[in-house]
Phi, psi and omega in degrees: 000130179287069173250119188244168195288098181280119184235171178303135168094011192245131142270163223240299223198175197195114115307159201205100173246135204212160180250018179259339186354325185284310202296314179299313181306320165316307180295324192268006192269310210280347207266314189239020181064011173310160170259083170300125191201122200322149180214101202292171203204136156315142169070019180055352161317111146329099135222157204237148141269170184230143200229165184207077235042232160315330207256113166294127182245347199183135164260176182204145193193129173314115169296135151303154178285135185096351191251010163223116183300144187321155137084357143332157190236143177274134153237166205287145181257123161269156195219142191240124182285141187219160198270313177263068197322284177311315166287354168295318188284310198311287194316308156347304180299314192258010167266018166096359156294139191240173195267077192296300163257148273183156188274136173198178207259125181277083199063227188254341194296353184128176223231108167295144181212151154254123157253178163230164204235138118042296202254027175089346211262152232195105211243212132188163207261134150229121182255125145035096170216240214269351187226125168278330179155228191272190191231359188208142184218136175095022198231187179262132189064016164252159153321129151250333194206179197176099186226106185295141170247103174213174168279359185205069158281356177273001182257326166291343188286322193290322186318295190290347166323285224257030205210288193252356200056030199282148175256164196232171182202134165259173191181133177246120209262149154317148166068321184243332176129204145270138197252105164251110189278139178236130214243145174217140177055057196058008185235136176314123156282329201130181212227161184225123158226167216210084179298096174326325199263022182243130198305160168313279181318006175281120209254153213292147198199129149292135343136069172265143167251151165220142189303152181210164153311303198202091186359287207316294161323283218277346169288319157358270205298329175286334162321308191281308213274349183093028160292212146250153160278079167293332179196124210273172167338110145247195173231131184223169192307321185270021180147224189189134210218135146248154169249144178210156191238153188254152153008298160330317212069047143250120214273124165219174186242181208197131183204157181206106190306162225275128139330128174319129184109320176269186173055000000 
């Protein structure tokens, strides 16, 4: 079982906040067999973890009305842990970034802030109070990845540079191009690419992935619960991978790493 150790500069936790709230819990609950289980919220806002034996794997939480526009798709929030909400965010700003939300406290568990990044792409900051984030990572039905997709990754890559000190390693992947992994304290964080087959217009978004056994099954299973395929089962160096948008119109990936020995 994967539990790691969480530090600044890490992503820590992935949320779904939607005006879908029933349908989506229904879908992930039946897809990784997650446990939805209530969580009070300031102001009487809905939200749920998704718990997956003992371990929080994931949240989900009611859009307030109106706060995500007709025909927008709700999307998975990736949240990157930090020592210093407020100078993170201060600092987000003068590397050309903007402060969507303002740092604030979420209950006793710790203190939230949303930026967007240079290239549109739209992240959120957490600092610490009783809770860092999930509890099990790397696993079938956990976060595995975090991967931004834009058109100007060297311009996200200097962001998170001068925003987080993340350190990087390249790689040139099949299918994708150059691949910048952005790495903290020597173990892969996640990636920044930039995909010849995804259209200009699509605009930059981190990217979650989550683990599975087995690819192939859970697009099955996600298929029967009333998902979509956007890209069906391939095999890539690292592994075996799909993108699927659930009953929401919300888009996530499914990846189940390469065997010793493989790719």
């Amino acid at each position: 079982m994967s539990r790691v150790e969480l530090k600044p500069g890490m992503f820590s936790w992935v949320d779904l906040i939607t005006p879908h709230y029933e349908k989506q819990t229904d879908f992930y609950t039946a897809l990784f067999g997650w446990t939805a289980v209530d969580a009070p919220m300031p102001e009487g806002r809905r939200y749920r973890t998704f718990a997956l034996g003992d371990d929080v794997v994931a949240g989900i939480g009611e859009a307030p009305p109106g706060s995500i526009p007709e025909g927008v798709p709700p999307m998975w929030t990736s949240y990157i842990l930090v020592e210093d909400i407020a100078a993170t965010a201060g600092r987000a700003t003068e590397l050309g970034g903007t402060v969507l939300m303002p740092p604030s406290a979420v209950g006793e568990e710790g203190h939230m802030a949303l930026i967007q990044d240079p290239t549109g792409a739209v992240v959120a900051l957490w600092q610490a109070g009783r809770g860092s984030g999930a509890t099990l990572f790397n696993e079938p039905g956990t976060l595995s990845w975090n991967e931004l997709v834009t058109k100007k990754p060297l311009e996200a890559r200097a962001f998170y540079d001068g925003l987080l000190g993340w350190g990087w390693e390249e790689a040139e992947l099949e299918r994708i191009g150059t691949y910048h992994m952005c790495m903290v304290d020597g173990r892969p964080n996640g990636g920044i690419c930039n995909p010849p087959q995804v259209p200009d217009e699509v605009p930059s978004y981190w990217d979650v992935y989550f683990g599975t056994d087995d690819v192939d099954a859970t697009v099955e299973r996600a298929l029967e619960l009333g998902g979509k395929v956007l890209v069906p089962p391939m095999t890539v160096s690292v592994g075996r991978w799909a993108a699927i948008q659930d009953p929401g119109g919300t888009v996530f990936s499914l990846f189940k790493p390469a065997e010793e020995g493989e790719g």
